[in-house]
C-alpha positions in Angstrom: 0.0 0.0 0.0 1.0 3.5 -0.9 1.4 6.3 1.2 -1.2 8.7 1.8 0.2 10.9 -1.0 -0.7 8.3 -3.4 -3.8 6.6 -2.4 -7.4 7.8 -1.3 -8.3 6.3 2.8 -11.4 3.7 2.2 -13.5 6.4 4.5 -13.0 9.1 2.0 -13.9 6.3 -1.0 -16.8 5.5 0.4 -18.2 9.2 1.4 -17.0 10.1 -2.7 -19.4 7.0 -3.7 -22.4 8.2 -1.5 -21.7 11.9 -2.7 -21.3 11.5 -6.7 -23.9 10.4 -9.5 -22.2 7.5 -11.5 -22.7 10.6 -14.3 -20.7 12.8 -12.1 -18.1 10.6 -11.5 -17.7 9.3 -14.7 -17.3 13.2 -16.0 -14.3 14.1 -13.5 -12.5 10.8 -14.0 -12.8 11.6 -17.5 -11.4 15.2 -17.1 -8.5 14.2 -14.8 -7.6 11.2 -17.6 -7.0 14.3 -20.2 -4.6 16.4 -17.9 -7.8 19.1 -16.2 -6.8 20.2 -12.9 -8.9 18.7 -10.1 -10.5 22.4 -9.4 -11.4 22.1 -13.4 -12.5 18.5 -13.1 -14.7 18.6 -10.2 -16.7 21.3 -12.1 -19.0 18.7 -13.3 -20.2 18.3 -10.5 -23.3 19.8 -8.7 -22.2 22.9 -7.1 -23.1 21.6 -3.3 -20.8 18.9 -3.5 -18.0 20.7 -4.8 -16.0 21.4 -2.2 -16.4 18.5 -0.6 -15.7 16.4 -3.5 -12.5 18.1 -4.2 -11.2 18.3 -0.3 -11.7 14.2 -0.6 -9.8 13.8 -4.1 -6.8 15.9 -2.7 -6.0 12.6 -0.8 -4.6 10.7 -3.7 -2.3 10.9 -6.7 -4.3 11.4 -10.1 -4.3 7.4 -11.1 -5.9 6.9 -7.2 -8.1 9.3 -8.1 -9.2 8.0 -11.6 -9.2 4.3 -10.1 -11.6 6.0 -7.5 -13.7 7.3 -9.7 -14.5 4.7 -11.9 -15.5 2.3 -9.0 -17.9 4.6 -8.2 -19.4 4.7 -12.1 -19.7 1.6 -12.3 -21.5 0.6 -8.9 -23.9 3.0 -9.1 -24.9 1.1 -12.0 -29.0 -0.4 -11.7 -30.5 -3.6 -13.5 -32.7 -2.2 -16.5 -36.5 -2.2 -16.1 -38.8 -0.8 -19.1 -42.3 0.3 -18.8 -44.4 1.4 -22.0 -46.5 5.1 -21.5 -49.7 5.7 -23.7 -52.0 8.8 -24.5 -55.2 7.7 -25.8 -58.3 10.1 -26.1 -61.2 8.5 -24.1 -59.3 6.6 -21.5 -58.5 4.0 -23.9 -55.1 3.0 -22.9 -54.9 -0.5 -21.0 -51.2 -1.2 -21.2 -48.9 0.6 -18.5 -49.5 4.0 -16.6 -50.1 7.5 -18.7 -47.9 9.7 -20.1 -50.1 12.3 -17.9 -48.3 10.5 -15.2 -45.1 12.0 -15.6 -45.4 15.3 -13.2 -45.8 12.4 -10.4 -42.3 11.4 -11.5 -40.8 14.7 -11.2 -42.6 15.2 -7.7 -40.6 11.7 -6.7 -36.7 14.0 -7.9 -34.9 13.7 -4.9 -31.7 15.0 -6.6 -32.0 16.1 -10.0 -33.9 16.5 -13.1 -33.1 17.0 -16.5 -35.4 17.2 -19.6 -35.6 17.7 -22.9 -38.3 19.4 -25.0 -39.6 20.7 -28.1 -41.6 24.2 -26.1 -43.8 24.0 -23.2 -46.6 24.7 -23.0 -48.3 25.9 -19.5 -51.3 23.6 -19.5 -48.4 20.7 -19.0 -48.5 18.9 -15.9 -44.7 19.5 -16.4 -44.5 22.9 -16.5 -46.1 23.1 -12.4 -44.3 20.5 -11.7 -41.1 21.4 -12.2 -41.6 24.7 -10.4 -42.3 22.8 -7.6 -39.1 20.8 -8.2 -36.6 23.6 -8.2 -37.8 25.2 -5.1 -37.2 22.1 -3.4 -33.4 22.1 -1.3 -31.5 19.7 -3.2 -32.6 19.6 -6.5 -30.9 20.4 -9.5 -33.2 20.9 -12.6 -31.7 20.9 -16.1 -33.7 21.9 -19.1 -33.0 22.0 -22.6 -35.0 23.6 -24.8 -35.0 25.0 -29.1 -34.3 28.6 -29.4 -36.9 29.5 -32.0 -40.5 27.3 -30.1 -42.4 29.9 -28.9 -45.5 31.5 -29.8 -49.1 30.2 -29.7 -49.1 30.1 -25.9 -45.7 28.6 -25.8 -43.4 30.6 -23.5 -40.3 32.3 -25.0 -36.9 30.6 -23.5 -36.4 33.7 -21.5 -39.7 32.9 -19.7 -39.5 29.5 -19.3 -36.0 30.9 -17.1 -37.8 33.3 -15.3 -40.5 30.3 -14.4 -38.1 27.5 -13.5 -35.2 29.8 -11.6 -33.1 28.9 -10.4 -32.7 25.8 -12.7 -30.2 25.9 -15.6 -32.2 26.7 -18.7 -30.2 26.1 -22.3 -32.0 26.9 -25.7 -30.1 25.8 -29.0 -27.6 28.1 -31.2 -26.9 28.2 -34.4 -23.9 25.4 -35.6 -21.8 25.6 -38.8 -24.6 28.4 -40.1 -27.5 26.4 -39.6 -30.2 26.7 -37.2 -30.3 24.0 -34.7 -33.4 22.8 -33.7 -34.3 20.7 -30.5 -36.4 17.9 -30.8 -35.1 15.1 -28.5 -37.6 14.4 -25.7 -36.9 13.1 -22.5 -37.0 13.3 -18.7 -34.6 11.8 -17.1 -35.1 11.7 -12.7 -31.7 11.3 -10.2 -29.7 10.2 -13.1 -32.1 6.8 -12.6 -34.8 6.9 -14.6 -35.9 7.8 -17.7 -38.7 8.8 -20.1 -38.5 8.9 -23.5 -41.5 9.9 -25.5 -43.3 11.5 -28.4 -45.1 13.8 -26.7 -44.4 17.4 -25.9 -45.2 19.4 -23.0 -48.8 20.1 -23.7 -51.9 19.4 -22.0 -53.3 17.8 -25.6 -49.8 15.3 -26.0 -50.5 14.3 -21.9 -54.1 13.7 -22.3 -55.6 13.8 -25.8 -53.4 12.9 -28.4 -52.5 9.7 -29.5 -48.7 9.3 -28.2 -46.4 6.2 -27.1 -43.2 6.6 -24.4 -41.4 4.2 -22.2 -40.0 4.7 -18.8 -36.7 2.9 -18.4 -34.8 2.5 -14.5 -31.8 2.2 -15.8 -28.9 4.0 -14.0 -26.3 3.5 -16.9 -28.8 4.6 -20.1 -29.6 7.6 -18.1 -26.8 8.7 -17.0 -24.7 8.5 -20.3 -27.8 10.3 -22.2 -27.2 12.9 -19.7 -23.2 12.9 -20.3 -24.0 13.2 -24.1 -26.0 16.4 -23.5 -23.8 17.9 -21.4 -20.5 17.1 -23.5 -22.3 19.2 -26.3 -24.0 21.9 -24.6 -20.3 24.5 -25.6 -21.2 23.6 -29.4 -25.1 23.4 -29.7 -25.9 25.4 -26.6 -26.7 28.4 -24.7 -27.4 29.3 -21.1 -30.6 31.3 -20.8 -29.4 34.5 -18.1 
């Protein structure tokens, strides 16, 4: 065994793995593999834990770290569970709970929230929901949204800001001179679960159209469709002040 210069004490191992998101973890191991600083690295993670993330990382050398890091991505890891989601006019669904259901799952976030949408609109269950989400301590909410939906009743990006602060609310950019549009729709619930569906965040998509979804638990599809996000949001991205 090393000395304490080069490894990280089991105490501080364990306290990393009950304080990082297999996402989180995953995203500083990554930066510390391509030469970041540990201040720079441990910017991926949420701003509470910061500090005490990087007080327990100054333990060990930067391949303790890394080795540290990816035992913690990989056992917060979950067996994969799917669940299809239906919107059928006149109750008509019989297969699975409602896509109407999904404000109950944001109402279950007990660390973090992160979705995906065409435009909102604020007859969606969604939109009070997640309102309620961000005012609760401990939650991080994370919306992306396209630049350009607004209009017909749909809230401007600036608005949707204002509604949800003091989440983090990014609307697309333009990339290579084209206009990038935002159509990827998902919630994904403390980095666990997820919902993917083809309805938007509309009273008509939760209760009257015809629309088909499926809620996954799985901690390692989640997590990684979060990481993809994130690893773009510099190129196709903005931060709505």
């Amino acid at each position: 065994m090393g000395s304490s210069a080069e490894w990280i004490d089991p105490a501080s191992a364990r306290e990393l793995g009950e304080r990082l998101t297999g996402t989180e973890a995953g995203l500083v191991a990554d930066r510390l593999s391509r030469g970041d600083t540990l201040t720079s690295a441990v910017r991926a993670v949420a701003q509470g834990q910061r500090g005490r993330v990087r007080e327990l990382l100054r333990e060990g050398s930067t391949p303790a770290r890394i080795a540290v890091l990816r035992a913690v991505e990989g056992a917060r890891s979950a067996p994969t569970a799917a669940t299809p989601l239906w919107t059928m006019p006149g109750h008509l669904a019989r297969v699975g709970p409602l896509t109407a259901s999904s404000p109950h799952l944001v109402e279950a976030a007990r660390h973090s929230v992160t979705c995906s949408t065409y435009n909102f609109q604020r007859t969606s269950g969604l939109w009070a929901a997640l309102r309620r989400a961000t005012q609760r301590p401990g939650v991080a909410v994370r919306v992306y949204l396209d630049a350009s939906a607004s209009g017909r009743g749909a809230p401007t990006a600036a608005e949707v800001a204002a509604h949800l602060a003091p989440a983090v609310i990014l609307r697309t950019v333009e990339f290579s001179g084209a206009v990038v549009r935002n159509h990827a729709k998902f919630v994904a619930v403390d980095h666990r679960f997820l919902l993917v569906s083809s309805a938007n965040f509309s009273w008509s998509a939760e209760h009257g159209n015809v629309e088909f979804g499926v809620l996954l638990d799985d901690r390692n599809l989640t997590e990684a469709v979060e990481r993809q996000l994130h690893d773009v949001e510099d190129t196709l991205y903005e931060v709505v002040r």
